[in-house]
C-alpha positions as CSV (number, residue, x, y, z in Angstrom):
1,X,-15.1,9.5,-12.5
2,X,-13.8,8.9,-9.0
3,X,-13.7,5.3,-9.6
4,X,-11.5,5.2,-12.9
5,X,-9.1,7.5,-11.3
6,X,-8.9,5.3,-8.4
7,X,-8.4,2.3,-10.9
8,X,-5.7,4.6,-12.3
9,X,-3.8,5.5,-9.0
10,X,-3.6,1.3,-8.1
11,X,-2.0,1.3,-11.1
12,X,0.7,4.1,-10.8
13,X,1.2,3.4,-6.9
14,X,3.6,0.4,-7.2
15,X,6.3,2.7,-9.1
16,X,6.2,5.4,-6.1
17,X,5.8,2.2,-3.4
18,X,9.1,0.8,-5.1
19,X,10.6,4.5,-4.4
20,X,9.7,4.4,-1.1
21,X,7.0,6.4,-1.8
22,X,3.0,6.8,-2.0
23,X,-0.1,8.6,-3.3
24,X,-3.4,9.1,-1.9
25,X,-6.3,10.5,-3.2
26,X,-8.1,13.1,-1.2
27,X,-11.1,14.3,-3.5
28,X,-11.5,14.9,-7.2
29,X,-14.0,18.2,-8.1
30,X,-16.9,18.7,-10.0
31,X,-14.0,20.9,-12.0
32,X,-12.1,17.8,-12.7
33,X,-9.2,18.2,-10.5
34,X,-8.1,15.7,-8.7
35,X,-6.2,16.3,-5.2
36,X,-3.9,14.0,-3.7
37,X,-1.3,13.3,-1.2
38,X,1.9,12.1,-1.7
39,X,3.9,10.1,1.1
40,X,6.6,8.7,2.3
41,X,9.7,9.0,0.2
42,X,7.8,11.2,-2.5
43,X,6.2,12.7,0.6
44,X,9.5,15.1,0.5
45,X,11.3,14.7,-2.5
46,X,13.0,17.7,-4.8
47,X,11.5,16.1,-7.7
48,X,8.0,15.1,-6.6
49,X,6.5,18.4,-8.8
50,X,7.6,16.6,-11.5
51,X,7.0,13.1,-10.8
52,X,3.3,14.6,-10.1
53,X,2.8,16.7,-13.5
54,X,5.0,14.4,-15.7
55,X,4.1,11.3,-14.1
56,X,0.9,11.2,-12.1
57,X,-0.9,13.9,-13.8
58,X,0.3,12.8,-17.6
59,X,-1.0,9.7,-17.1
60,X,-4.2,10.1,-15.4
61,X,-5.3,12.7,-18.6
62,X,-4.4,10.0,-20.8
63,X,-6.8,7.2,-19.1
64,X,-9.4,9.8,-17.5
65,X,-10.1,12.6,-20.4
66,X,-11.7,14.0,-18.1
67,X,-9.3,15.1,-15.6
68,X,-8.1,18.9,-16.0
69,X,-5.2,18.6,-13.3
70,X,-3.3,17.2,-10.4
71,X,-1.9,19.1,-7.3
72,X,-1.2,18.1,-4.0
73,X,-2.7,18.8,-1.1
């Protein structure tokens, strides 16, 4: 599973890198959720919460069924 979600972070990583931002994943659990880091602009940001659930998290459920959540670390 780790390796689909790392497929799937490549993917979302050039819309934070063109914020000024990043995402790193840290670890994903036997649970099925998946910590991560955000940095740089998004590192900071008001609205990274939502760019992680609506964004980040949204998408990773759609491509990775089994993913059960996202949250930073």
């Amino acid at each position: 599973m780790r390796e689909k979600i790392e497929k799937v972070i490549a993917e979302i990583r050039p819309m934070l890198q063109a914020d000024g931002g990043d995402i790193t994943l840290i670890e994903v659990t036997p649970e099925g959720i998946v910590k991560v880091r955000l940095t740089g602009a998004c590192g900071g940001c008001p609205m990274s919460q939502l760019t992680l659930k609506m964004g980040v998290e949204r998408y990773l459920k759609e491509r990775v069924p089994e993913v059960k959540e996202v949250v930073t670390v």
